[in-house]
TIMI-2910 file (N, C-alpha, C, CB; in pm, 1 decimal, decimal comma, always signed):
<rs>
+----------+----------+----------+----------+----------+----------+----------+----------+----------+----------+----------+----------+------+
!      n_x !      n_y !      n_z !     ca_x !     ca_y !     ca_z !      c_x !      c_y !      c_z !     cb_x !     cb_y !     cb_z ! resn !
+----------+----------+----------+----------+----------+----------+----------+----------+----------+----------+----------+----------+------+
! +12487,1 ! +11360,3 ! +10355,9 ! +12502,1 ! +11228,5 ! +10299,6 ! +12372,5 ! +11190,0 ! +10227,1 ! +12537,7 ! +11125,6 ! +10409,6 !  Unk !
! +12387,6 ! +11171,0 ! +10101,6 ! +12236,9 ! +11154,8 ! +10028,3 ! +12204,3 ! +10961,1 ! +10086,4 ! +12257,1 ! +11185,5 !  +9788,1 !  Unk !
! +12094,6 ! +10969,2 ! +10025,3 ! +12032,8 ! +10826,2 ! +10050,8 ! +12076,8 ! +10779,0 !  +9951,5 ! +11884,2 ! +10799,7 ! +10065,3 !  Unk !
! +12059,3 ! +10651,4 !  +9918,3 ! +12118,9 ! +10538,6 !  +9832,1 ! +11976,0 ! +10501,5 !  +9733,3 ! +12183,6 ! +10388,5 !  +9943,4 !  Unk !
! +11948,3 ! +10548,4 !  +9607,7 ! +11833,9 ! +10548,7 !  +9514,3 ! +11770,2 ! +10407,2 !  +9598,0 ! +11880,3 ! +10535,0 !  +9321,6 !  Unk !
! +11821,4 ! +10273,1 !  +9585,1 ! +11737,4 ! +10211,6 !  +9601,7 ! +11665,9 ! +10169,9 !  +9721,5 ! +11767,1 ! +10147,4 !  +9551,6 !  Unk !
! +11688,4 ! +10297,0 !  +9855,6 ! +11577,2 ! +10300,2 !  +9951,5 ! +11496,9 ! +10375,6 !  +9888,9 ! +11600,8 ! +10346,7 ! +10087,2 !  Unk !
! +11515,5 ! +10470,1 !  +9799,7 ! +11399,0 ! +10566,9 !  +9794,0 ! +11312,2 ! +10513,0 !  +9681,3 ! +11445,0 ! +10724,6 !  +9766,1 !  Unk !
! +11356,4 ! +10413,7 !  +9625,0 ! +11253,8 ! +10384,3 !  +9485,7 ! +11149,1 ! +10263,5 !  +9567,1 ! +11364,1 ! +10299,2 !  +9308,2 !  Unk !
! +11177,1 ! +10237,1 !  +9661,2 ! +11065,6 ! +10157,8 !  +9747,9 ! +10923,8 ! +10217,7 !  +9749,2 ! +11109,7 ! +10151,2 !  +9900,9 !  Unk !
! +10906,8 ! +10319,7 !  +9760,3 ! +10781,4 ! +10400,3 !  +9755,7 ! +10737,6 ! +10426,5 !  +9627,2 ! +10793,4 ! +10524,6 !  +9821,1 !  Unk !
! +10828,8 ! +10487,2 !  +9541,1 ! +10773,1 ! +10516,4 !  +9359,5 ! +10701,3 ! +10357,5 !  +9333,7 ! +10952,9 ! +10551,2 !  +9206,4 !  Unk !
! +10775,2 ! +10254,4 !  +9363,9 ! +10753,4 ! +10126,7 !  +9282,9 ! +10597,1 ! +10116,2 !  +9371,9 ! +10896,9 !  +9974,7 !  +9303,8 !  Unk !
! +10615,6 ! +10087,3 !  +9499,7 ! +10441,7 ! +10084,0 !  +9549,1 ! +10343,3 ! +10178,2 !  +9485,4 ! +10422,0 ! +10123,9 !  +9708,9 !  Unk !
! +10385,9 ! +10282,1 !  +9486,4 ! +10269,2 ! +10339,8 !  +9407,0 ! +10276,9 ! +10334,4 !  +9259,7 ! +10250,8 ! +10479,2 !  +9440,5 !  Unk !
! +10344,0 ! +10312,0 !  +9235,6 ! +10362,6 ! +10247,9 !  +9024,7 ! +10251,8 ! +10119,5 !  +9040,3 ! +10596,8 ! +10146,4 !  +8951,7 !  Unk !
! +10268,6 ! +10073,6 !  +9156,8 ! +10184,0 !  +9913,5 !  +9155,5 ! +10073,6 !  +9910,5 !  +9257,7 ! +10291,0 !  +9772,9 !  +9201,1 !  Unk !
! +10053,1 ! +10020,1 !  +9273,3 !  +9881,8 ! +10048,8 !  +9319,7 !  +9926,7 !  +9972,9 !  +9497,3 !  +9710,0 !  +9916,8 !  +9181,8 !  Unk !
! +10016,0 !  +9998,5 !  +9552,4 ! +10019,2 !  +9888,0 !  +9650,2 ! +10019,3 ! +10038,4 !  +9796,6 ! +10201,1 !  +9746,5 !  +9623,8 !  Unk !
!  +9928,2 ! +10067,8 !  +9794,7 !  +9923,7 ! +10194,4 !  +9885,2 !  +9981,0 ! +10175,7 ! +10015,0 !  +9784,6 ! +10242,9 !  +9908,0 !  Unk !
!  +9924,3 ! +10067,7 ! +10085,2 !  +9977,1 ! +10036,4 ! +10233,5 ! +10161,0 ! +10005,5 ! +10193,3 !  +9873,6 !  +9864,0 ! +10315,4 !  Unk !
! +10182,2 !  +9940,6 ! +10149,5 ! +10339,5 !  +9935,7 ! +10104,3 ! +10406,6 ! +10114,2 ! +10100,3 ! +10345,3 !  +9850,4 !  +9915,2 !  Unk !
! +10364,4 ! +10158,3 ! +10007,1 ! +10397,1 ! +10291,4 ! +10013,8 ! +10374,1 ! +10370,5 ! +10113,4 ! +10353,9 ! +10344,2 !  +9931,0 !  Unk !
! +10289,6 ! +10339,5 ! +10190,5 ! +10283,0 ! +10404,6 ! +10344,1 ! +10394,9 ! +10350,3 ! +10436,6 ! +10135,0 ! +10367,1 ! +10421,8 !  Unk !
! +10434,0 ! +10265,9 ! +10401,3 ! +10566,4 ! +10149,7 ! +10490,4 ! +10659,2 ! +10205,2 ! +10437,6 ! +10584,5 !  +9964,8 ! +10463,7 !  Unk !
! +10705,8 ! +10238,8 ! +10304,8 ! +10814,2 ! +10270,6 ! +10255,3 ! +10844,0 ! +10397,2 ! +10257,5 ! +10822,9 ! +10230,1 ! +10151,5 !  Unk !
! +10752,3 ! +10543,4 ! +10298,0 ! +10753,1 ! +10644,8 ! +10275,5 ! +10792,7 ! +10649,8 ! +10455,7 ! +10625,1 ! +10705,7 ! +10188,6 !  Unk !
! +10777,8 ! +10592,7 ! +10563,0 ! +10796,7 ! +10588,7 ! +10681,3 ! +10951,9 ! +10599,0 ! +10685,8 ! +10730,6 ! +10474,4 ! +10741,4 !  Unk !
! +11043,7 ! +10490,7 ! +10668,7 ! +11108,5 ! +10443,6 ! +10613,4 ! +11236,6 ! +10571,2 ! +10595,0 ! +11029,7 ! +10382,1 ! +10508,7 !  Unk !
! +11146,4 ! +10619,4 ! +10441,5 ! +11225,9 ! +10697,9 ! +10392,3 ! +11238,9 ! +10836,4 ! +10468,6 ! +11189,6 ! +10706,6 ! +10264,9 !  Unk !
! +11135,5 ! +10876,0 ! +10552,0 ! +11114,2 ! +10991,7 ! +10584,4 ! +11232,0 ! +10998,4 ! +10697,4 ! +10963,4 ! +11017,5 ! +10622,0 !  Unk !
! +11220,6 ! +10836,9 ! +10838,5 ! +11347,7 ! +10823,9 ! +10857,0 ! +11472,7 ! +10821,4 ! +10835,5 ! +11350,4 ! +10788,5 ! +10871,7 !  Unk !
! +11560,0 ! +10796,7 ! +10730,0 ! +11643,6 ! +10806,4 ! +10629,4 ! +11696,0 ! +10936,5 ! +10588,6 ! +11589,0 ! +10752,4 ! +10534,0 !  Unk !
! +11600,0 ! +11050,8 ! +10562,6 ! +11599,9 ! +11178,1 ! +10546,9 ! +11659,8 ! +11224,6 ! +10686,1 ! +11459,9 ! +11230,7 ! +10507,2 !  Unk !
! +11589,1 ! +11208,1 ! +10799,2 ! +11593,6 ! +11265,6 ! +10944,7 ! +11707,2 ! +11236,5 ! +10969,1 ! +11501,8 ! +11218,3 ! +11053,0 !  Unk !
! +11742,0 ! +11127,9 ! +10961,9 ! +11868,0 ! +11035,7 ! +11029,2 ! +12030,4 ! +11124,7 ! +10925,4 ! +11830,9 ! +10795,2 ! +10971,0 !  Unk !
! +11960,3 ! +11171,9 ! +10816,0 ! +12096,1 ! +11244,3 ! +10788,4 ! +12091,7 ! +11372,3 ! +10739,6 ! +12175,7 ! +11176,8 ! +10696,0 !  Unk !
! +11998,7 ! +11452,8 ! +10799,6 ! +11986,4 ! +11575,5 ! +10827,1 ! +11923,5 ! +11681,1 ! +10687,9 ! +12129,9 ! +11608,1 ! +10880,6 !  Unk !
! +11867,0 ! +11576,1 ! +10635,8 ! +11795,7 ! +11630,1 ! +10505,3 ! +11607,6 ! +11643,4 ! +10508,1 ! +11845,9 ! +11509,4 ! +10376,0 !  Unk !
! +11603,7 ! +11707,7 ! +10581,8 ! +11492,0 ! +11805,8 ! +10671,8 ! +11345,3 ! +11802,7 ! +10589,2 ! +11553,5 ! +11993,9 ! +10681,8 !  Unk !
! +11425,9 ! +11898,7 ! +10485,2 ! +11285,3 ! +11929,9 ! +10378,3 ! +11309,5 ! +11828,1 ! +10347,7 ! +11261,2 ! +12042,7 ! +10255,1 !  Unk !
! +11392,6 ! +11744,9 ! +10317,4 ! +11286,4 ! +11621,5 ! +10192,7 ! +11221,3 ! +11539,8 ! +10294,6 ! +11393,9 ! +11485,2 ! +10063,2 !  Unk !
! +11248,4 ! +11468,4 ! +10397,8 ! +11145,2 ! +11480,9 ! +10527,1 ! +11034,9 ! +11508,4 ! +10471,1 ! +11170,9 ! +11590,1 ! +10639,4 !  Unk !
! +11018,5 ! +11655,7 ! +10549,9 ! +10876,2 ! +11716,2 ! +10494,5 ! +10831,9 ! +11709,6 ! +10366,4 ! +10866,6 ! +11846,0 ! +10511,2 !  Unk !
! +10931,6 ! +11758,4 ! +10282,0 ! +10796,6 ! +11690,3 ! +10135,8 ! +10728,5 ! +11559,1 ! +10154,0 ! +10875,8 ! +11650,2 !  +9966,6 !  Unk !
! +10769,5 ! +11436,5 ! +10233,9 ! +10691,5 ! +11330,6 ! +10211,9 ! +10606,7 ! +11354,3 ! +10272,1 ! +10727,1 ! +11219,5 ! +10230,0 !  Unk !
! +10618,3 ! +11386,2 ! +10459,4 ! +10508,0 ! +11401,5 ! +10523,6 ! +10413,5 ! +11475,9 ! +10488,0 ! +10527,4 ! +11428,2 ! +10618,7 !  Unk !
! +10457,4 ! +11577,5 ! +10433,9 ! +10371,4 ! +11658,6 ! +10319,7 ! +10249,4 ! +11596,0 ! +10192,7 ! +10490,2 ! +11721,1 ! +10234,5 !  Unk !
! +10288,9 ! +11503,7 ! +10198,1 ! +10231,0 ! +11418,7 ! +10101,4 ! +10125,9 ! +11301,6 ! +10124,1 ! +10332,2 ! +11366,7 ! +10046,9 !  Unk !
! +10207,8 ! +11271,4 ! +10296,9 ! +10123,4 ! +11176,6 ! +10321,9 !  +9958,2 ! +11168,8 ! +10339,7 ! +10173,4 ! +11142,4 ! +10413,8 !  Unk !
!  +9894,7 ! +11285,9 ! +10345,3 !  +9768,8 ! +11297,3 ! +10378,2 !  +9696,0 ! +11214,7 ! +10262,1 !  +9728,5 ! +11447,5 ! +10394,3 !  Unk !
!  +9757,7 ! +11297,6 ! +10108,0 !  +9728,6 ! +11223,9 !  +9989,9 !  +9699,7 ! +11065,8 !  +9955,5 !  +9821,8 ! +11253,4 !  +9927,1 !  Unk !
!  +9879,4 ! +11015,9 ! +10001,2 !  +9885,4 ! +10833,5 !  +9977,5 !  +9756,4 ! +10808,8 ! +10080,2 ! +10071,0 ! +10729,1 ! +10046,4 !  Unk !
!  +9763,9 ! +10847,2 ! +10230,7 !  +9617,4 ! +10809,0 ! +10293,7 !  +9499,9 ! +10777,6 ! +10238,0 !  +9573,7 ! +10895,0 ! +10358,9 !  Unk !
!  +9462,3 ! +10935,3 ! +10173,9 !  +9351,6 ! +10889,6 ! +10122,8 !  +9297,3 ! +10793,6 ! +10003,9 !  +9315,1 ! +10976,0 ! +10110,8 !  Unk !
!  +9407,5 ! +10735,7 !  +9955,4 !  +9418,7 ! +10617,5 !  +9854,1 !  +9421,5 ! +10464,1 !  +9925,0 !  +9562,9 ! +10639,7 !  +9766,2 !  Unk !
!  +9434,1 ! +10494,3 ! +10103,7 !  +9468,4 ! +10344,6 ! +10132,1 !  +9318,4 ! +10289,0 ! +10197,5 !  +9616,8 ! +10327,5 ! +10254,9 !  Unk !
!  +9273,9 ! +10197,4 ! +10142,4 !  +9141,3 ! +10118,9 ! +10179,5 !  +9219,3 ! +10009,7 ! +10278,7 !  +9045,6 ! +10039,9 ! +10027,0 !  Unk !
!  +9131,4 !  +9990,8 ! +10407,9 !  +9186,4 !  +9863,9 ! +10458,5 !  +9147,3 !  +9727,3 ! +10412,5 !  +9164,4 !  +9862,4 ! +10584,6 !  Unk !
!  +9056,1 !  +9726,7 ! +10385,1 !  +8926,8 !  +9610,8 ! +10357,5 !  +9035,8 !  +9495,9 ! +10290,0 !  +8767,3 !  +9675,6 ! +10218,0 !  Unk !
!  +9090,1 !  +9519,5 ! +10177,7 !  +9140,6 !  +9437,7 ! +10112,3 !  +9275,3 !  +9324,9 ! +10205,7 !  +9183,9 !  +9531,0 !  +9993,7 !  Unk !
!  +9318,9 !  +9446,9 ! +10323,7 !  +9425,7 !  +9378,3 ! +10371,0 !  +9339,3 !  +9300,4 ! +10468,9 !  +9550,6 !  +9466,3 ! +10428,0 !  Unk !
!  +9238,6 !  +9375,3 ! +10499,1 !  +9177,2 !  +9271,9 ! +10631,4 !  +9104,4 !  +9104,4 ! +10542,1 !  +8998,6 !  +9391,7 ! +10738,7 !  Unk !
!  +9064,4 !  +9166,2 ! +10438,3 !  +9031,5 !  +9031,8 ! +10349,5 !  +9181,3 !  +8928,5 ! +10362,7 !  +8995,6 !  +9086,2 ! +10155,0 !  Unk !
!  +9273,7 !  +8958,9 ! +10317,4 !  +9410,8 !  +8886,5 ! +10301,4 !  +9424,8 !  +8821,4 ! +10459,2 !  +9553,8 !  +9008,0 ! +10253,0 !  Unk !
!  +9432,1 !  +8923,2 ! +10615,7 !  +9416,9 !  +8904,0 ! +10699,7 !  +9357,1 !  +8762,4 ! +10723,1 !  +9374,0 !  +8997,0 ! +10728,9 !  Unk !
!  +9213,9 !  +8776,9 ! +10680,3 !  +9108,2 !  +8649,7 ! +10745,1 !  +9151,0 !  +8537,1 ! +10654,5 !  +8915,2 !  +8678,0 ! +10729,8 !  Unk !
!  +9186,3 !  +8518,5 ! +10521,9 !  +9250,2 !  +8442,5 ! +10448,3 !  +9328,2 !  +8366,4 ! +10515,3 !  +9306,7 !  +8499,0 ! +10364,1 !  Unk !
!  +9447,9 !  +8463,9 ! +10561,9 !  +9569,7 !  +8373,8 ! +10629,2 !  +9451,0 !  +8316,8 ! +10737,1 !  +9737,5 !  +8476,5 ! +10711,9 !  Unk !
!  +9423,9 !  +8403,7 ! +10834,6 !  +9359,3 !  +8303,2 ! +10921,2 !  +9285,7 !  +8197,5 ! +10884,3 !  +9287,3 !  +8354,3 ! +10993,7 !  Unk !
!  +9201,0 !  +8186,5 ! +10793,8 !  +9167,1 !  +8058,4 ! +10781,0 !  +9234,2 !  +7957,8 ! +10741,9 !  +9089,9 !  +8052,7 ! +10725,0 !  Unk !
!  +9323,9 !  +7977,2 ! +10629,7 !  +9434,3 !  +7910,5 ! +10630,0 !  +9512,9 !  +7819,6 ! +10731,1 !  +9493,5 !  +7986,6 ! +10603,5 !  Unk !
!  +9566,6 !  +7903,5 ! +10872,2 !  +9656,6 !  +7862,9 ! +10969,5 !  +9512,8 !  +7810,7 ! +11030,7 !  +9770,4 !  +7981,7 ! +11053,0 !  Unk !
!  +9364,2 !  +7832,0 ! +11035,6 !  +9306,2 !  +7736,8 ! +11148,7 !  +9167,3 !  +7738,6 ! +11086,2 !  +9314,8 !  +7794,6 ! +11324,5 !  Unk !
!  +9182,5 !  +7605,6 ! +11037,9 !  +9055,9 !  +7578,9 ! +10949,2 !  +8941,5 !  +7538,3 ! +11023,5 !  +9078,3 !  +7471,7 ! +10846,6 !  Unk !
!  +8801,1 !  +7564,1 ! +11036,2 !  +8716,1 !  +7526,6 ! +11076,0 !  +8659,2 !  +7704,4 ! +11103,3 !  +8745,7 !  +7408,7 ! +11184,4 !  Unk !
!  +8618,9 !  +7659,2 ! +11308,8 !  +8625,0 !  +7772,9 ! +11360,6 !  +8722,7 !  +7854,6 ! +11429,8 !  +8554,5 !  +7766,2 ! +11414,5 !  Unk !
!  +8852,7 !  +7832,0 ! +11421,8 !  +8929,5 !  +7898,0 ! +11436,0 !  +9019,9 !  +7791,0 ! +11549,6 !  +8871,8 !  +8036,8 ! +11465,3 !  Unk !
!  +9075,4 !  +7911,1 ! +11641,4 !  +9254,3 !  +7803,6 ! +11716,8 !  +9159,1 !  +7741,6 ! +11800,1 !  +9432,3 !  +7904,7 ! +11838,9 !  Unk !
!  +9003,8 !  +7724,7 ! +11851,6 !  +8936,8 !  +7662,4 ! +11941,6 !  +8860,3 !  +7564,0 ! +11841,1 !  +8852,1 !  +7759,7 ! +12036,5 !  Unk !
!  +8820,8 !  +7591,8 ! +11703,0 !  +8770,0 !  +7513,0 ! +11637,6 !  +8821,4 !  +7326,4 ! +11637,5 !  +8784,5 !  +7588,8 ! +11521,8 !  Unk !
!  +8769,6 !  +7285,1 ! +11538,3 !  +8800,6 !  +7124,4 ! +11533,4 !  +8854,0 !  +7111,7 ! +11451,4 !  +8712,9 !  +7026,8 ! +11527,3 !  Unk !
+----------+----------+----------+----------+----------+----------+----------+----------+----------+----------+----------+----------+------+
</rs>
């Protein structure tokens, strides 16, 4: 049973748009998808791949976004702040 294009274009589009951690979410995803209907190697080609998207994913930026929201939801010094 093949997959349905638009689970698998979840990953092309993250990496078309530089969005690496997304494409690490979506390549999970898909690799499940593969497993779940017995299409093995394409499986492995992703995991195969994944070492690559890795080394493209910086955290910094999400942990920046991270502290954002937090300051956001608790302005000052934080959920003990004033």
């Amino acid at each position: 049973m093949p997959i349905p294009p638009r689970k698998i274009g979840a990953a092309a589009a993250a990496k078309r748009d530089d969005e690496t951690a997304e494409e690490l979410h979506a390549s999970d995803y898909e690799v499940y998808a593969y497993l779940q209907t017995g299409q093995d190697e394409a499986a492995r080609r992703i995991v195969n791949s994944l070492p690559e998207i890795a080394s493209r994913f910086d955290p910094v930026p999400s942990s920046r976004l991270m502290r954002g929201w937090f300051l956001e939801c608790w302005p000052g010094d934080g959920p003990s702040g004033p």
